[in-house]
C-alpha positions as a LaTeX table, in Angstrom:
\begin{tabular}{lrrr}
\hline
Residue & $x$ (\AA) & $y$ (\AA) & $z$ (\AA) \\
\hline
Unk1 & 111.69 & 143.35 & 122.01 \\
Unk2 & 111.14 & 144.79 & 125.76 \\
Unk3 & 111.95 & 141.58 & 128.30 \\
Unk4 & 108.74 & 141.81 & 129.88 \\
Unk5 & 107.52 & 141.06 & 126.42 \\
Unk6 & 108.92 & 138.32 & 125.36 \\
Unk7 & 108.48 & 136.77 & 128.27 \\
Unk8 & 104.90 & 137.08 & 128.13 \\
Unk9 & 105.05 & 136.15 & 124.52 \\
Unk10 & 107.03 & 132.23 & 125.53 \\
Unk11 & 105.55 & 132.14 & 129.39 \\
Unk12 & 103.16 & 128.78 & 128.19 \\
Unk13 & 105.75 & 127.25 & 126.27 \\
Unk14 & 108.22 & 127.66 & 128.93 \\
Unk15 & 105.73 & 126.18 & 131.23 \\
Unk16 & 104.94 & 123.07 & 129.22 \\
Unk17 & 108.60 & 122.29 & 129.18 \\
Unk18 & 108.58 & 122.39 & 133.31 \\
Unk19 & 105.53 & 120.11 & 133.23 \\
Unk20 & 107.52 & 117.80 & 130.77 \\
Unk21 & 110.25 & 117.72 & 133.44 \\
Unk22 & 108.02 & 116.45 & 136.35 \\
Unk23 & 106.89 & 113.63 & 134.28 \\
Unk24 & 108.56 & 110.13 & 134.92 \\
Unk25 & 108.50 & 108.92 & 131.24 \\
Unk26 & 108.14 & 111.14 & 128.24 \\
Unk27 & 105.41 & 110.40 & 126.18 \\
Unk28 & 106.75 & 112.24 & 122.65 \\
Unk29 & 110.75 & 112.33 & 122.98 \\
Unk30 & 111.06 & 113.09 & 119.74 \\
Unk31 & 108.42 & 116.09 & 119.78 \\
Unk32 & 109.67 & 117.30 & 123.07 \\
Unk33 & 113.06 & 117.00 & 121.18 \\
Unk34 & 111.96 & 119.83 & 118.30 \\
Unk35 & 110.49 & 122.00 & 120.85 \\
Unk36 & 113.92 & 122.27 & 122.91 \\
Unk37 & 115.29 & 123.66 & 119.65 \\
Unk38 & 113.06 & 126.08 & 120.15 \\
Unk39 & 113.85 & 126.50 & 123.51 \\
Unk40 & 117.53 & 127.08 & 122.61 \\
Unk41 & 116.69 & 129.68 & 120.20 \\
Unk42 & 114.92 & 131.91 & 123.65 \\
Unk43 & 118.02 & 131.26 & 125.42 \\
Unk44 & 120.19 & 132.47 & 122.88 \\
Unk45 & 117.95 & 135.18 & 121.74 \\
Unk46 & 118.22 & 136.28 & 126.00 \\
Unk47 & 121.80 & 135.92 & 126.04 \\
Unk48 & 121.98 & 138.07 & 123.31 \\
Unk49 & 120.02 & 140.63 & 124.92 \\
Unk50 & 118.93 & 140.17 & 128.65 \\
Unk51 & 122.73 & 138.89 & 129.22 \\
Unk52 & 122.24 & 140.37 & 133.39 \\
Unk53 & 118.65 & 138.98 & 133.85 \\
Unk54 & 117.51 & 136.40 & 136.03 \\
Unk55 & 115.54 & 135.04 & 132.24 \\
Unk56 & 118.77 & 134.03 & 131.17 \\
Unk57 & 119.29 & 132.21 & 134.09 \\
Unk58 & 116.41 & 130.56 & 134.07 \\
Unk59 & 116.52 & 129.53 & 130.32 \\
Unk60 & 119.83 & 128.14 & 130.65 \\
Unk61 & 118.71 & 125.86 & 133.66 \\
Unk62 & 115.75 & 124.92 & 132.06 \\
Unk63 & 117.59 & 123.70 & 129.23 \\
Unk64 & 119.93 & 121.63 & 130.55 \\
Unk65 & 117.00 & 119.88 & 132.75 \\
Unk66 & 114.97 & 119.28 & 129.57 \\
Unk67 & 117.79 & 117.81 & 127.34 \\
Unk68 & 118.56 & 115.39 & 130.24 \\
Unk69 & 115.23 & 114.50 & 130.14 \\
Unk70 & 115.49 & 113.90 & 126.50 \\
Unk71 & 118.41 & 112.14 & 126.26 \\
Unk72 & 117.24 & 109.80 & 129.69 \\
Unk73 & 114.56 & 108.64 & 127.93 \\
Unk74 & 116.97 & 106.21 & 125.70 \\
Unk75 & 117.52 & 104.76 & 128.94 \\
Unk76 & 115.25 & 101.97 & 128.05 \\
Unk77 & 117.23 & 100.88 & 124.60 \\
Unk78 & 120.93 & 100.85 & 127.13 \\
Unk79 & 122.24 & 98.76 & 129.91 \\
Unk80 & 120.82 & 100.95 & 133.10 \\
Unk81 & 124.36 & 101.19 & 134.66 \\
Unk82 & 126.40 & 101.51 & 131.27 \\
Unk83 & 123.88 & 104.13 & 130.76 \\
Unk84 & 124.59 & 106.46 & 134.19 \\
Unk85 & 128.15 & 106.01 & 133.72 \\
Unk86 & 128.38 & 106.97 & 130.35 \\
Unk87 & 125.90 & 109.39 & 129.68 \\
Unk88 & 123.81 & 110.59 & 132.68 \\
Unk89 & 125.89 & 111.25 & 135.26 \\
Unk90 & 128.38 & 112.94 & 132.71 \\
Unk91 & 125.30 & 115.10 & 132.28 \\
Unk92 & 124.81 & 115.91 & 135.35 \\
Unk93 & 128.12 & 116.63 & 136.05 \\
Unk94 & 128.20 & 118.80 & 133.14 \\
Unk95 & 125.42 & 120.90 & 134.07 \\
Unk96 & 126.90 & 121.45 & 137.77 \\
Unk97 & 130.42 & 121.86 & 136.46 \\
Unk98 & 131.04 & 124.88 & 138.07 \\
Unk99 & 130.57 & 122.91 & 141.56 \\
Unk100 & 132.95 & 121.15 & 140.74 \\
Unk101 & 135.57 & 124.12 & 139.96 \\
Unk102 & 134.23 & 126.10 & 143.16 \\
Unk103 & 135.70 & 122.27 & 145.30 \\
Unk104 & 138.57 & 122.11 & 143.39 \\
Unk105 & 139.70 & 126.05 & 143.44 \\
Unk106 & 138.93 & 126.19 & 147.71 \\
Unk107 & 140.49 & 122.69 & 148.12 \\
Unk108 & 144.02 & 124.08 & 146.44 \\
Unk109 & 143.76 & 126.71 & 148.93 \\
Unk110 & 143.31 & 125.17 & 151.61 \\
Unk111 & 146.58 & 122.84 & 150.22 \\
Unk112 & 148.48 & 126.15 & 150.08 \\
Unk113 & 147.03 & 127.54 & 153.76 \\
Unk114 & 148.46 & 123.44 & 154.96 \\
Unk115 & 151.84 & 124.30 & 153.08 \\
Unk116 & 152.02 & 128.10 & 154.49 \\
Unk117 & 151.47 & 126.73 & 158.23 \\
Unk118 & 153.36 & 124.36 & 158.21 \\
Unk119 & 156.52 & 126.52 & 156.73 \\
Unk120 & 155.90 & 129.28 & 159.36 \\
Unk121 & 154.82 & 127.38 & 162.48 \\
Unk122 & 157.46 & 123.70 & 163.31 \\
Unk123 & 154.30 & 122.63 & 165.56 \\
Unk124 & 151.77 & 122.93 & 162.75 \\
Unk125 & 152.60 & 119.11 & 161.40 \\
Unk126 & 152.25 & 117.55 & 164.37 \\
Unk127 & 149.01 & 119.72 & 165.30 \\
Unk128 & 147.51 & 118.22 & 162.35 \\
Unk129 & 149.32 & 114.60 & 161.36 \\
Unk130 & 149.42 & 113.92 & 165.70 \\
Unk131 & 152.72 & 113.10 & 167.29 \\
Unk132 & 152.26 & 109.54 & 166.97 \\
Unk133 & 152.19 & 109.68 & 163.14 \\
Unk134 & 154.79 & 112.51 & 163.17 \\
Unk135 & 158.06 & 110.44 & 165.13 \\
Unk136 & 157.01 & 107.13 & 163.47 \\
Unk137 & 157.48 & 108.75 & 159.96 \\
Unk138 & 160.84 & 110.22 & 161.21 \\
Unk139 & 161.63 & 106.73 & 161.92 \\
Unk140 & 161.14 & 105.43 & 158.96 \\
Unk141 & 162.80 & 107.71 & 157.08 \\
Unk142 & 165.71 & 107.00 & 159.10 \\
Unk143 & 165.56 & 103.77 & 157.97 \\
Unk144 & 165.54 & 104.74 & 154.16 \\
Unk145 & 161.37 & 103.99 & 154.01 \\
Unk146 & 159.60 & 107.01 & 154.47 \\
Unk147 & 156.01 & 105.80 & 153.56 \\
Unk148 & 156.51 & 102.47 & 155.65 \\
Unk149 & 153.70 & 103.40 & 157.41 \\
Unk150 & 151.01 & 102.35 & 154.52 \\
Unk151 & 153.13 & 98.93 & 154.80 \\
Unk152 & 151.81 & 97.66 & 157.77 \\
Unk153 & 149.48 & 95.12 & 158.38 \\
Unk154 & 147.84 & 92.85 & 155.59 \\
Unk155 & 146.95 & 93.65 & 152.43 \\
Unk156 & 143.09 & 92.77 & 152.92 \\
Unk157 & 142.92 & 94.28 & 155.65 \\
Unk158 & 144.53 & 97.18 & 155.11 \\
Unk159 & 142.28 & 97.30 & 151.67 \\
Unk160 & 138.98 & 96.94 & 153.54 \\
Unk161 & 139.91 & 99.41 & 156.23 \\
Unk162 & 140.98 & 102.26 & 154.05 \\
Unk163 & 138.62 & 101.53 & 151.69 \\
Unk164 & 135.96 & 101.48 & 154.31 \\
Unk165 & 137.23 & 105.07 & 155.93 \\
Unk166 & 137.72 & 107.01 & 152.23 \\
Unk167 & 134.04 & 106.03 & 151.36 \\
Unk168 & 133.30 & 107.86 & 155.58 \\
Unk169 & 135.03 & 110.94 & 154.44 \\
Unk170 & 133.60 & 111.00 & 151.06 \\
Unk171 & 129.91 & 110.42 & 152.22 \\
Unk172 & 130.23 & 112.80 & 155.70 \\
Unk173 & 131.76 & 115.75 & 152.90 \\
Unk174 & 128.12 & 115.30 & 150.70 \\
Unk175 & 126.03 & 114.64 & 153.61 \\
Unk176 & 127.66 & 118.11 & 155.53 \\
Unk177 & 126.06 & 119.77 & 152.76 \\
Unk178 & 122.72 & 120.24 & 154.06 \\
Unk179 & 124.47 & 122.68 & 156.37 \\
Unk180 & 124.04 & 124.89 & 153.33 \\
Unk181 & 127.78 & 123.66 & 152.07 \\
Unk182 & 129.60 & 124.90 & 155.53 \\
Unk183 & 130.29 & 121.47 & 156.57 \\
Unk184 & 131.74 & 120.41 & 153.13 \\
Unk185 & 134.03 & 122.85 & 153.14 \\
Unk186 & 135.19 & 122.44 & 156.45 \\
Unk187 & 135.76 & 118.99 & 155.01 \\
Unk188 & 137.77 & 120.23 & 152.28 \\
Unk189 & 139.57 & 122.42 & 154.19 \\
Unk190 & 140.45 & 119.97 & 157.11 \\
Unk191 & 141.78 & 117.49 & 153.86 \\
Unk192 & 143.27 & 119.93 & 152.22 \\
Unk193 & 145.25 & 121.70 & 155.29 \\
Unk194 & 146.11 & 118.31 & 156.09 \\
Unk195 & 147.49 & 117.19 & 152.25 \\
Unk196 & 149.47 & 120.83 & 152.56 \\
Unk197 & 151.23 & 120.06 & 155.80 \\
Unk198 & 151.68 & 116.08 & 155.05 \\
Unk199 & 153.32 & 117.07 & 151.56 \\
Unk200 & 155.87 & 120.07 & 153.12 \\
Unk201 & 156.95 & 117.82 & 156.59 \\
Unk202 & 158.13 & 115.54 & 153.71 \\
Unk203 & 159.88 & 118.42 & 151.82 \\
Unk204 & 161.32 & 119.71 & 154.96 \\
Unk205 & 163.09 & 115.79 & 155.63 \\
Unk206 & 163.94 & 115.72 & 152.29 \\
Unk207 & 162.03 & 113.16 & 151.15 \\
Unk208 & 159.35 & 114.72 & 148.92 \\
Unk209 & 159.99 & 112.89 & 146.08 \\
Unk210 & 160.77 & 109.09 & 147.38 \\
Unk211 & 157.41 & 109.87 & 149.34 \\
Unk212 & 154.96 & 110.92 & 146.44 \\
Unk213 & 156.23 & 107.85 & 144.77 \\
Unk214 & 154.28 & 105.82 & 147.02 \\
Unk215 & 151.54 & 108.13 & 148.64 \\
Unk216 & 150.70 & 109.26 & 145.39 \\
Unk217 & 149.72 & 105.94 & 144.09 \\
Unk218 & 146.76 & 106.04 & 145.37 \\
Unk219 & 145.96 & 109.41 & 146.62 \\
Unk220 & 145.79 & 110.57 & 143.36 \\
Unk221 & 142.50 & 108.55 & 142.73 \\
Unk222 & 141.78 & 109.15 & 146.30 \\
Unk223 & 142.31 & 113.15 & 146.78 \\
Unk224 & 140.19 & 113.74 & 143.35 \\
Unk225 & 137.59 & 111.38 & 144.98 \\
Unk226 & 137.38 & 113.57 & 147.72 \\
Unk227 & 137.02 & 116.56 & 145.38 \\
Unk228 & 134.13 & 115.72 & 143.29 \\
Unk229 & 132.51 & 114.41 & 146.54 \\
Unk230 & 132.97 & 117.67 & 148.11 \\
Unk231 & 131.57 & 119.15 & 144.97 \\
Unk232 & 128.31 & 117.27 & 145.26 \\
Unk233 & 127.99 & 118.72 & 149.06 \\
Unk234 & 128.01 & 122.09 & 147.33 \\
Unk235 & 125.73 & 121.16 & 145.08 \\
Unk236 & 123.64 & 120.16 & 147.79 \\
Unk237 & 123.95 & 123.13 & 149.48 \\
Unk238 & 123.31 & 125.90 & 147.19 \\
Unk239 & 120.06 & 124.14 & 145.86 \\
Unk240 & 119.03 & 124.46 & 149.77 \\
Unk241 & 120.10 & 127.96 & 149.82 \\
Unk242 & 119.76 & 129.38 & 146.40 \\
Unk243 & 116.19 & 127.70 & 144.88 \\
Unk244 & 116.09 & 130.15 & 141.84 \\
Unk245 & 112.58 & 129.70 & 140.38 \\
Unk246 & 111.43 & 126.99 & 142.38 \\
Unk247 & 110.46 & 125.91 & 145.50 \\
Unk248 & 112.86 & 125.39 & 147.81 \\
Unk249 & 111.91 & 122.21 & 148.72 \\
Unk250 & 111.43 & 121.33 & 144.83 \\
Unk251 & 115.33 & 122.87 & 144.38 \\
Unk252 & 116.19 & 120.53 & 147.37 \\
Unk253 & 114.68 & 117.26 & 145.68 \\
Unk254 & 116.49 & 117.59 & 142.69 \\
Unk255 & 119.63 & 118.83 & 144.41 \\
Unk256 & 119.88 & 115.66 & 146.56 \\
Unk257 & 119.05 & 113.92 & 143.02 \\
Unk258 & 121.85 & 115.06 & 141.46 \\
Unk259 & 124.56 & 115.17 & 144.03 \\
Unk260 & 123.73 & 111.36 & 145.36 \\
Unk261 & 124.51 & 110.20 & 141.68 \\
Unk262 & 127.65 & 112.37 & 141.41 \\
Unk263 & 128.62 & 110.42 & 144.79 \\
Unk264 & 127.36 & 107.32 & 144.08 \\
Unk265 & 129.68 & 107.68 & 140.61 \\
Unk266 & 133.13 & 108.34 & 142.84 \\
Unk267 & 132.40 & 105.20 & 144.68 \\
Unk268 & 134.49 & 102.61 & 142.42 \\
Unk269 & 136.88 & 105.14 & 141.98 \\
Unk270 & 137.24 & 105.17 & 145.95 \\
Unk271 & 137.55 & 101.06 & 145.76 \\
Unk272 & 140.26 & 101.30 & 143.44 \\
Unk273 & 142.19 & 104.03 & 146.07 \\
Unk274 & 141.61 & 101.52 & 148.41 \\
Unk275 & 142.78 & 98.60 & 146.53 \\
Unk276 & 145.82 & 100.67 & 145.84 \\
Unk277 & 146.90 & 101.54 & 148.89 \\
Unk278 & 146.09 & 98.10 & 150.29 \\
Unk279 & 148.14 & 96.11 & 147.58 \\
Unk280 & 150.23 & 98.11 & 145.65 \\
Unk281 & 151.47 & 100.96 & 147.79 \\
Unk282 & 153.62 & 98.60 & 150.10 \\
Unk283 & 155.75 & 97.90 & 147.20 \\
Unk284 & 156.51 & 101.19 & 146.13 \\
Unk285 & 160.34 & 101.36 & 147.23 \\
Unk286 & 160.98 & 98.17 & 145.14 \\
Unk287 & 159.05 & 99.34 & 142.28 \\
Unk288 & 160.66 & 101.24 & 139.12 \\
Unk289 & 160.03 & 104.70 & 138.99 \\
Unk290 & 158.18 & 104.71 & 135.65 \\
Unk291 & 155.71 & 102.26 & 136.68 \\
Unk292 & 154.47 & 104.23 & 139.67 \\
Unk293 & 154.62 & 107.16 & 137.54 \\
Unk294 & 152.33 & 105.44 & 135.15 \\
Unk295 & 149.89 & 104.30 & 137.91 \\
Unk296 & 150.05 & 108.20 & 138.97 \\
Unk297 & 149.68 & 110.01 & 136.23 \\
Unk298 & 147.50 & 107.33 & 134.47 \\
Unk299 & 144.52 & 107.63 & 137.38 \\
Unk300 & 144.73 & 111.37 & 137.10 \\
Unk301 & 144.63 & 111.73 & 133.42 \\
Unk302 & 141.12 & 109.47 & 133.32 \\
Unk303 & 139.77 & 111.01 & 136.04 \\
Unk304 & 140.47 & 114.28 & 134.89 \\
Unk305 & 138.89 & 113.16 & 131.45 \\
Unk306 & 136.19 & 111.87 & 133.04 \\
Unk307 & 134.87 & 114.44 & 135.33 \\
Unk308 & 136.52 & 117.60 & 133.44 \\
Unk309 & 136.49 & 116.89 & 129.83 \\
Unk310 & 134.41 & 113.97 & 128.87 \\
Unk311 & 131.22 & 115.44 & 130.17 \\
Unk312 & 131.51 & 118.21 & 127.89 \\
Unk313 & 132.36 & 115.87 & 125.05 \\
Unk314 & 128.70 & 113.66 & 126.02 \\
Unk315 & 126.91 & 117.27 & 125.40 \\
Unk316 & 127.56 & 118.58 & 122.65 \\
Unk317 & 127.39 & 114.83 & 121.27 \\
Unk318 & 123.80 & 114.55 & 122.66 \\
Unk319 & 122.92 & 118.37 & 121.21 \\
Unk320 & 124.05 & 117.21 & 117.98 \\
Unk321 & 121.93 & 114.09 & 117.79 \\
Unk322 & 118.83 & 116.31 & 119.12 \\
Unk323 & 119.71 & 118.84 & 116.58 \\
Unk324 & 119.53 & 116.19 & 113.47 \\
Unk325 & 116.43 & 115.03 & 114.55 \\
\hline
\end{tabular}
């Protein structure tokens, strides 16, 4: 069948599903629930054979919106916040994914561009970390503590004040992305230049590893934080700049939507950096090795799970129950 043909042939259906969309509540879930079958069968019939058309496109966004329309409406039947964290927001994450791979692939660049400078030019550190930072950390590691520096002051304070300037960083990266995504990136790159050159001044003293024991105990939670908040300012900006079949103002709407709740989600996450660094970082030197590998690795294997494979996992569990209905 020609394209122009079939699309003439599922143009009302396709409409009735947008309509469905714009509603607050769904009147029918289970009805609207047998027609997105159908509307899986069109999207698969156009990948099959429309695989470069903007239809294909189009069908697979449309999809996605209506089964998180579907599966919302059990919002009612759930606790409202278990419900975002464990099922919406995994959706949502799930249906920007590739946001969230475009933050993560030019944030390990701009890691490598911090590492590059900072092998090639002996100013670069302190033209990023600031001489201040720079000879005080030399200091230290004269003294045998390289991360003393995260020691100082109280642990409340130091808590409330980190936490306080992560969930800055975190909200000025999303926010930059009604720049069209310029500003988040220049976020990302700033962080990530600045991670790169941090990580190889400690290399080059010869203290890489005694230093990621403690850093790394809560920049792991805080560095993916940073991430997924830069991938929501993308987010942002490409449903400014690329609107597909709607309005751009529509496309804006339900980009800022989407990326506030992917922020909103990184904000306990951002806490618990906090909390780290505030209370559990100081002790790092006197800690054994395997229990601030634990706390390490531990925070990056459930986040990982939880932005990178769980959201998948919430999918095809929702498609299945839609499917047996």
């Amino acid at each position: 069948m020609r394209e122009v043909a079939f699309i003439k042939q599922n143009k009302e259906k396709w409409l009735q599903f947008e309509k469905a969309i714009q509603q607050k509540e769904i009147d029918n879930p289970d009805e609207l629930s047998r027609l997105y079958l159908h509307l899986i069968n069109d999207l698969a019939y156009a990948q099959t054979y429309y695989k470069k058309s903007k239809l294909t496109t189009y069908l697979n966004d449309l999809a996605v919106q209506v089964f998180q329309k579907i599966y919302q409406s059990k919002r009612a039947d759930t606790n409202a916040l278990l419900f975002f964290f464990k099922t919406e927001l995994p959706l949502i994450v799930y249906k920007y994914r590739r946001y969230v791979l475009y933050a993560f692939v030019f944030f390990t660049i701009s890691v490598l561009i911090g590492v590059v400078s900072a092998a090639n030019e002996e100013s670069f550190v302190r033209l990023i970390l600031g001489n201040e930072y720079v000879n005080t950390t030399l200091q230290n590691i004269e003294k045998g503590d390289p991360v003393a520096i995260y020691k100082s002051g109280s642990n409340w304070g130091s808590f409330i004040g980190i936490t306080f300037n992560n969930l800055k960083v975190g909200l000025t990266s999303f926010a930059l992305g009604v720049t069209g995504g310029i500003g988040t990136a220049y976020v990302l790159l700033q962080n990530g230049i600045m991670l790169g050159s941090f990580q190889y001044f400690f290399q080059q003293q010869g203290v890489l590893g005694e230093s990621m024991k403690g850093i790394w105990i809560h920049g792991a939670m805080e560095i993916f934080g940073i991430v997924i908040e830069g991938a929501a300012g993308l987010l942002l900006g490409a449903s400014i700049l690329f609107p597909k079949t709607h309005s751009r103002f529509t496309s804006f709407k339900r980009g800022m939507r989407d990326s506030i709740k992917i922020v909103i989600s990184t904000m306990p996450f951002t806490v618990a950096a906090g909390f780290l660094e505030g209370f559990v970082t100081r002790y790092s030197n006197v800690m054994p090795l395997f229990v601030a590998l634990l706390i390490i690795f531990g925070t990056l294997f459930f986040m990982s799970y939880y932005y990178l494979v769980y959201p998948y996992i919430v999918y095809k569990k929702t498609l299945k129950e839609i499917e047996t209905k």
